[in-house]
Each structure stands twice: as structure tokens, then as C-alpha cells.
N, C-alpha and C positions, 0 to 999 in steps of 0.2 A: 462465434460460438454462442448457442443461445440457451440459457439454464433452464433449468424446470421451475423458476418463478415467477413472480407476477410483477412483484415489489421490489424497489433498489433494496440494498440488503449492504449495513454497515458493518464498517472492519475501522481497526486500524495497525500500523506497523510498529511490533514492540522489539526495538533493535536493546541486543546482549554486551554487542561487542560492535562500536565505532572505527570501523576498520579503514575508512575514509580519515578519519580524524576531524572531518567537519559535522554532521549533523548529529552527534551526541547519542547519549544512549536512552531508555526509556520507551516512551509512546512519541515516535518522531517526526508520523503524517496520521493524517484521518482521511478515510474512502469510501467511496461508495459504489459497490458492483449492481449495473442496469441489467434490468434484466434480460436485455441482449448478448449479456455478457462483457461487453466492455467496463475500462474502470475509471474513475475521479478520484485523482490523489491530492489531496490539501497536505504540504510541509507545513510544520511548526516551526517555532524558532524567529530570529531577526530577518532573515532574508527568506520568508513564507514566498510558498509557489505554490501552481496549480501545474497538474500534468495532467493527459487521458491518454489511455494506455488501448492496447485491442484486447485485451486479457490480463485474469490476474497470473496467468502462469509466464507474463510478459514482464509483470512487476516484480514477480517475483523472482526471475531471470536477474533483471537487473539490479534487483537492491537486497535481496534477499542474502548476500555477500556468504551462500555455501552453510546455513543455517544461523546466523551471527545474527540475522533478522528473522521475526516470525509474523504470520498473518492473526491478529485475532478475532473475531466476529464478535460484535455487538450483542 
């Protein structure tokens, strides 16, 4: 999918409710959507990763846990 922008375009995930019980609540990755539309997810915390995702409505599929997580834009 490819967006109507030119620029990566930052976000990051501000989770409500830790419904895993592992990665905590707050601001709990930072990302960045290309403007191809794929995504670059950086986790915070002790055990930090990187993912790349085909979309954010892929991440948000998976971590978004039914609203308990939201996207915020930069």
C-alpha cells in the first residue's frame, strides 16, 4: 500500500491496558511509516526489538489488543 506522502511519517504506540502483562503501559514502541506504506517498529524497555511490518493496519492487527493500544502520530 502506498500513501499519499513523500516523507517517513512518525508515530508511536501508547498502550492503556498491558493485556500481555509483558510490555507495560505508556509509550511502548516508536515507528516510522515509509512512504510505501510499510512500517519500522522500535520496542522500548530491557529486551528493545525491531520489527517491519507490510502496514500499519498489520500492527495494528497485532498489538493494538482491541483498543487497549493506540497509534499516535508525531
Amino acid at each position: 500500500m502506498t500513501t499519499d506522502r513523500d516523507e517517513p511519517r512518525l508515530f508511536w504506540l501508547d498502550r492503556r491496558q498491558d493485556v500481555s502483562g509483558i510490555s507495560g503501559t505508556g509509550r511502548i514502541a516508536d515507528g516510522v511509516q515509509w512512504p510505501d506504506g510499510t512500517v519500522t517498529l522500535r520496542w522500548r524497555g530491557p529486551h528493545a526489538s525491531v520489527a517491519h511490518w507490510s502496514s500499519l493496519a498489520d500492527v495494528d492487527a497485532i498489538h493494538g489488543h482491541n483498543g487497549a493500544t493506540r497509534i499516535v502520530w508525531a
